[in-house]
C-alpha positions as CSV (number, residue, x, y, z in Angstrom):
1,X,0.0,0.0,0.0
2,X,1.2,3.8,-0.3
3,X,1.3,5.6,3.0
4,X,-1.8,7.5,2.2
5,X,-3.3,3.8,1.6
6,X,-1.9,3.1,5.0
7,X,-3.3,6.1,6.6
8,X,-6.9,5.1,5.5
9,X,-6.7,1.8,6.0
10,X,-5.6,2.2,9.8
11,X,-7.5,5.2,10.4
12,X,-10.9,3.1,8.5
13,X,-11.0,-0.1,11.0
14,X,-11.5,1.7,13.5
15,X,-14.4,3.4,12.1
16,X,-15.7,-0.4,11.4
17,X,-17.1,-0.4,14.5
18,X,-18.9,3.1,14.8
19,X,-22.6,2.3,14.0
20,X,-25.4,0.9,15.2
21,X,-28.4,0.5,17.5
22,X,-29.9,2.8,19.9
23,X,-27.5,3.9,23.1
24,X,-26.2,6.3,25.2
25,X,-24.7,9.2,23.2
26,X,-20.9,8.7,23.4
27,X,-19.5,10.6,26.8
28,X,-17.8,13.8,26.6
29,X,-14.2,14.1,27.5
30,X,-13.2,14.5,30.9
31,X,-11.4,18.0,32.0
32,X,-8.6,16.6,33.0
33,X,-8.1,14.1,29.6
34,X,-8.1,10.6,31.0
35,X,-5.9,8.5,29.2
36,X,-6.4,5.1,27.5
37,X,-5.5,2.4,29.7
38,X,-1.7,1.1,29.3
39,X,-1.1,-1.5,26.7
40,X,0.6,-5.0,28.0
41,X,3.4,-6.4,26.0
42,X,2.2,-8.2,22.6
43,X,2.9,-11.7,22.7
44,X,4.9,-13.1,19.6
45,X,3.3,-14.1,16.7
46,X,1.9,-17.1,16.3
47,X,3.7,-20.0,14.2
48,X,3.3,-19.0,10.6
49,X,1.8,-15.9,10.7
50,X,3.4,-13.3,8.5
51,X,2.8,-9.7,8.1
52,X,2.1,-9.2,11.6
53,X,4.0,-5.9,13.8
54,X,4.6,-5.8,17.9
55,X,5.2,-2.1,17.7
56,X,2.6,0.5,18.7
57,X,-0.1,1.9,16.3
58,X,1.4,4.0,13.6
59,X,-1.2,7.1,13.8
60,X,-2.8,8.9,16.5
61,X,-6.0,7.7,15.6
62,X,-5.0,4.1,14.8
63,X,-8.0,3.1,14.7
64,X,-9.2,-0.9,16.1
65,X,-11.7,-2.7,13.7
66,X,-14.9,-5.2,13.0
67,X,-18.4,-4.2,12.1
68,X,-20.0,-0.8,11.9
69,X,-20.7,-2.0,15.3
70,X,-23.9,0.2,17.2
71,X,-23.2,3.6,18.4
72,X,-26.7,4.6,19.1
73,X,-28.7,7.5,17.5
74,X,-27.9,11.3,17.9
75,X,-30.1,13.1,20.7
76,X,-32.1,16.2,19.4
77,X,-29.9,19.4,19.0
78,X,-27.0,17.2,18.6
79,X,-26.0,18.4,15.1
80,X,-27.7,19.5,11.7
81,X,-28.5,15.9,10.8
82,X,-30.2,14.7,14.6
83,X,-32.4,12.2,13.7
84,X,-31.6,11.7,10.0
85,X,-29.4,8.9,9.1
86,X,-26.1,9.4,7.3
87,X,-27.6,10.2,4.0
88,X,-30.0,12.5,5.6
89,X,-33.1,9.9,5.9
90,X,-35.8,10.4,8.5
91,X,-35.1,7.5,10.9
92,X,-38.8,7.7,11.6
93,X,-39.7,6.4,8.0
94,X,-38.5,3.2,9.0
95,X,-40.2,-0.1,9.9
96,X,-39.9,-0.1,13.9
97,X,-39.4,-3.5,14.6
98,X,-36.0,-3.7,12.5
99,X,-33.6,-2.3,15.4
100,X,-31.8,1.2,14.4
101,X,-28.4,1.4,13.2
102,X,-26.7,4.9,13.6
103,X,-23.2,6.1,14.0
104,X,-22.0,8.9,16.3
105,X,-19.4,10.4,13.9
106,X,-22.1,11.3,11.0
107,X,-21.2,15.3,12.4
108,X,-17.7,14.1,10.3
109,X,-20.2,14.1,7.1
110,X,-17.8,16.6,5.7
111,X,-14.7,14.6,6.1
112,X,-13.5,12.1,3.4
113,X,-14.6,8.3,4.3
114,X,-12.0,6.8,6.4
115,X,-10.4,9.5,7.6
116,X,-12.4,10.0,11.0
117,X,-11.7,9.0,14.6
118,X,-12.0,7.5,17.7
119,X,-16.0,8.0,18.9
120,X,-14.2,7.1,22.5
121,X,-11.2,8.0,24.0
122,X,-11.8,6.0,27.1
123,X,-10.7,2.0,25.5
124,X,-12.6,0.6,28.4
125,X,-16.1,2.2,27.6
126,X,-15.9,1.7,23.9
127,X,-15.2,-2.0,25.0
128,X,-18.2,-2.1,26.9
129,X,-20.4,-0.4,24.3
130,X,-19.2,-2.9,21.4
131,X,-20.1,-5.2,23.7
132,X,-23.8,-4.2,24.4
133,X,-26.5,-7.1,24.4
134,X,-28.3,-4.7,22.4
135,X,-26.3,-5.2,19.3
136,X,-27.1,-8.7,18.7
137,X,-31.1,-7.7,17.2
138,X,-29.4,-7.2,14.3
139,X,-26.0,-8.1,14.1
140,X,-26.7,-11.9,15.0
141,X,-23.5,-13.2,16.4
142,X,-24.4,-16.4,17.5
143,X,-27.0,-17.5,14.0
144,X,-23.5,-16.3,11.8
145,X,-21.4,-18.5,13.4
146,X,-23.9,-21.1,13.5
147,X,-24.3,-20.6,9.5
148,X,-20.5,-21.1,9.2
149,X,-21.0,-24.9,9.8
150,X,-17.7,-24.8,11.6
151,X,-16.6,-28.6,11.8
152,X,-14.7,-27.8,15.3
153,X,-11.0,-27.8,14.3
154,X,-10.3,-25.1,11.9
155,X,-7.9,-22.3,12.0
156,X,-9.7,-19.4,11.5
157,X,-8.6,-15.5,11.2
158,X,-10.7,-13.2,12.5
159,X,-9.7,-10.1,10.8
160,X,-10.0,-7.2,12.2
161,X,-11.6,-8.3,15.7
162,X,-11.9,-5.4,17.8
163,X,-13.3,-6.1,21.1
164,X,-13.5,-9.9,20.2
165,X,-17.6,-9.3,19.3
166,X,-16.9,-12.5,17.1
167,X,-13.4,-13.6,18.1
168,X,-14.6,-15.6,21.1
169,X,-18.0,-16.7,19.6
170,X,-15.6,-18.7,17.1
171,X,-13.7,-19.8,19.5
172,X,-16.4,-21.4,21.1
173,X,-17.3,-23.6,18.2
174,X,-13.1,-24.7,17.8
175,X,-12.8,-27.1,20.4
176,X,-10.2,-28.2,18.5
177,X,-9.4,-25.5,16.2
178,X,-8.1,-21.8,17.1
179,X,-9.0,-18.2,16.3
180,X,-5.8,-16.0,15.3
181,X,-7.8,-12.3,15.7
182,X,-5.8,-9.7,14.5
183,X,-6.3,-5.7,14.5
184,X,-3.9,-2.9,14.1
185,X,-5.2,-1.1,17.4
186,X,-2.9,-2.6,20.3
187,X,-5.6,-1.6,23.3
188,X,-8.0,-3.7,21.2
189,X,-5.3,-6.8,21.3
190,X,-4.1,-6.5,24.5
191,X,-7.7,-6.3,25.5
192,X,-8.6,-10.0,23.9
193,X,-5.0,-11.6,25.4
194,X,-6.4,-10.6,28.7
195,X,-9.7,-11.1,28.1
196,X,-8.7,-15.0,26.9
197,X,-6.6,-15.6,30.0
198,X,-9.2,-14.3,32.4
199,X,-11.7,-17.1,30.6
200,X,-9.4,-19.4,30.0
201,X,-10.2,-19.9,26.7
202,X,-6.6,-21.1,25.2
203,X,-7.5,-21.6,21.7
204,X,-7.6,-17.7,20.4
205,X,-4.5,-16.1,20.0
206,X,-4.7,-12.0,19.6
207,X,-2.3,-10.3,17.0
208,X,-1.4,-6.8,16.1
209,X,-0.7,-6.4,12.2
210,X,0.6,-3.5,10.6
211,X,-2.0,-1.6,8.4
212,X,0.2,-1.9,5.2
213,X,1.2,-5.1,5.7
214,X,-0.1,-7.9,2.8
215,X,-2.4,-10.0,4.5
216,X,-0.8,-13.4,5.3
217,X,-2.7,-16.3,7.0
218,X,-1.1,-19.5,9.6
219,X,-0.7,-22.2,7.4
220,X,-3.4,-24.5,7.2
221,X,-6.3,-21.2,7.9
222,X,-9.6,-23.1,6.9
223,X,-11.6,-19.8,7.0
224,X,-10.9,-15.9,7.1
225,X,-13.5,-14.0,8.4
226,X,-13.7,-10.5,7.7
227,X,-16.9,-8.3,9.2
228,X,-17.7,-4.3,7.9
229,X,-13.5,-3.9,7.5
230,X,-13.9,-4.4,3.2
231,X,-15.4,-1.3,2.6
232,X,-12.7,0.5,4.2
233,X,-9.6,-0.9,2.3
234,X,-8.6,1.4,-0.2
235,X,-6.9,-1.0,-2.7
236,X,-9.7,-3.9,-2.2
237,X,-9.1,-5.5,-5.8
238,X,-5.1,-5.8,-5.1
239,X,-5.9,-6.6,-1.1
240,X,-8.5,-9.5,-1.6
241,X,-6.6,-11.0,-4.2
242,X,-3.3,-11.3,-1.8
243,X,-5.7,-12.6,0.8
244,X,-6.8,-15.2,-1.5
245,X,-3.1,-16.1,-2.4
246,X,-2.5,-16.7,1.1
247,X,-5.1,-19.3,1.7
248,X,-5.0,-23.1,0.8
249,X,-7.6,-24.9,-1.7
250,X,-10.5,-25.1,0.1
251,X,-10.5,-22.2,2.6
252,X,-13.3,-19.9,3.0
253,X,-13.2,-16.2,3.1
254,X,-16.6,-14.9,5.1
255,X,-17.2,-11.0,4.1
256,X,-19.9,-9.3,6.2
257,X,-20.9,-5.7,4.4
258,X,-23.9,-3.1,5.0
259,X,-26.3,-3.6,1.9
260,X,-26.8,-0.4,-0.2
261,X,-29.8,1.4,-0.3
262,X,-31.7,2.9,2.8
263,X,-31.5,2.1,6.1
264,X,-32.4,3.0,9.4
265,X,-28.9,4.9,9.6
266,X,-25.4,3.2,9.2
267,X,-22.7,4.3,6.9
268,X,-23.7,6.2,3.7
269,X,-24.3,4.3,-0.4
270,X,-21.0,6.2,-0.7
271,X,-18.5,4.1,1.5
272,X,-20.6,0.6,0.9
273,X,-19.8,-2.2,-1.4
274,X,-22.9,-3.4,-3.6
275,X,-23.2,-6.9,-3.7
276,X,-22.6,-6.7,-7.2
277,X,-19.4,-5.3,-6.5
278,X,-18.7,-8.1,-3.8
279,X,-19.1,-10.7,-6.5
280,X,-16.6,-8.8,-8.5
281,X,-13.8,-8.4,-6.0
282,X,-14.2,-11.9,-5.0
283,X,-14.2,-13.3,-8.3
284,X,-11.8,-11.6,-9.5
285,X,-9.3,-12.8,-6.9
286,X,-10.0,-16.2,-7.7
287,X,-12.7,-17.3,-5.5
288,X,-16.8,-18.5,-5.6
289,X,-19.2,-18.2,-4.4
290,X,-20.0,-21.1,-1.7
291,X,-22.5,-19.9,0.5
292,X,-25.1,-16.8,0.1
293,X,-27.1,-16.2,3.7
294,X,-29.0,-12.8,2.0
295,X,-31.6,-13.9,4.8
296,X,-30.2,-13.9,8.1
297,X,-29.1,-10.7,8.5
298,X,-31.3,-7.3,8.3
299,X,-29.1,-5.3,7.1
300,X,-26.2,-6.7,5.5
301,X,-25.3,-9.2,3.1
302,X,-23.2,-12.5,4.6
303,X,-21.6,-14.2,1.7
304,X,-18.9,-16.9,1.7
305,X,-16.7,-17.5,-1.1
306,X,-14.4,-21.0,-1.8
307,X,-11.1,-21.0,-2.7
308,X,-11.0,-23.9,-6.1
């Protein structure tokens, strides 16, 4: 990638996990500035994966990744677009039993997509709010995994994991198998090392990569799992087809992506992928199609593509 790739890419992921369901507005900064909590040591990389970096986040807003995960709709008075969705929809137009998906850093309209940053400075409460019990009305954490058909002893990448939202889900169904989650936030990995000693779960293993690095895969990875982090790669065609060089014949790659069109809020047509375009990128990299869930999830398409 170019540095400005680099820059977008890092400062995108973190942005991943911006938008969502109804909650509390994000908090206001403190007087005095609280700081993020420290960041451990980052244990080695795990046999065969390449491309990874120990060494703290390049940018000030290196940013942590997964999902335009739920950050709750703006509160009257909040900005020129309160109550209107990215694009400027009246979230009131919407059907009222599909849960609302809004992001607090639509005030950023102006900005270019994927240059934003952090909604919290506080690691601990943006944990906690990716975390929400909330979320899952639409996101579905536990039917996705389920759809996977996991048979128990892959190796599977969870790219761009953030708080773990999925990480540990898929760990779950591994008994035999591992989860290698990587981000390029290191409060976000140190977060799931301690978070996987403190449950004992041994079989996820947390890495930071580098935002340019080429994406590189254990070998042996049955399944790559990527969640809301494609739209934010600047160089997708070159980027999916290295992932795609990296895995074995066989392997799966999972992508996740808002659907275009409205929506009760969520990122803008702008910075989504069409399906269409999916197919494309996917295709073009040398994969198809295996697996097309366009039911299970309200607002975004789940499809899962085979490596021949």
């Amino acid at each position: 990638m170019t540095h400005r790739a680099s820059i977008l890419f890092s400062s995108a992921l973190l942005v991943s996990l911006a938008c969502g369901r109804e909650a509390k507005a994000p908090p206001a900064p403190s007087a005095s500035g609280s700081a993020p909590a420290p960041v451990a040591p980052i244990s080695p990389p795990a046999p065969g994966l390449k491309g990874a970096s120990q060494g703290p986040p390049s940018h000030d807003h290196a940013p942590s990744a997964h999902d335009h995960a739920d950050l709750g709709p703006a509160h009257p008075g909040t900005g020129d677009h309160a109550g209107h969705d990215h694009a400027g929809h009246d979230l009131a137009a919407h059907d009222p039993a599909l849960a609302p998906i809004d992001c607090p850093l639509r005030k950023a309209h102006g900005q270019q997509p994927g240059v934003q940053h952090k909604p919290f400075q506080d690691v601990a409460e943006y944990i906690r709010f990716l975390e929400r019990e909330d979320r899952a009305a639409w996101q579905k954490p536990d039917e996705v995994v389920a759809a996977l058909k996991l048979a128990g002893d892959e190796i599977v990448v969870d790219f761009g994991a953030g708080s773990g939202y999925f990480t540990f889900r898929l760990a779950k169904a591994l008994p035999r198998g591992r989860v290698v989650a990587l981000d390029v936030e290191a409060d976000m990995v140190t977060h799931l090392q301690k978070r996987a000693a403190a449950e004992k779960v041994g079989n996820v293993t947390a890495q930071r990569v580098a935002p340019d690095a080429d994406p590189a895969f254990p070998t042996g990875t049955g399944l790559v799992f990527v969640a809301d982090v494609l739209h934010h790669v600047p160089r997708r065609d070159a980027w999916l087809k290295k992932v795609a060089s990296s895995l074995g014949q066989g392997a799966r790659l999972a992508l996740i992506e808002f659907r275009m069109g409205e929506l009760p809020a969520g990122p803008p047509d702008a910075m989504k992928i069409s399906r269409a375009e999916l197919m494309r990128l996917a295709t073009d990299a040398g994969l198809v199609l295996a697996e097309d869930h366009a039911k299970l999830l309200p607002y975004q398409e789940f499809l899962v593509f085979r490596k021949p």
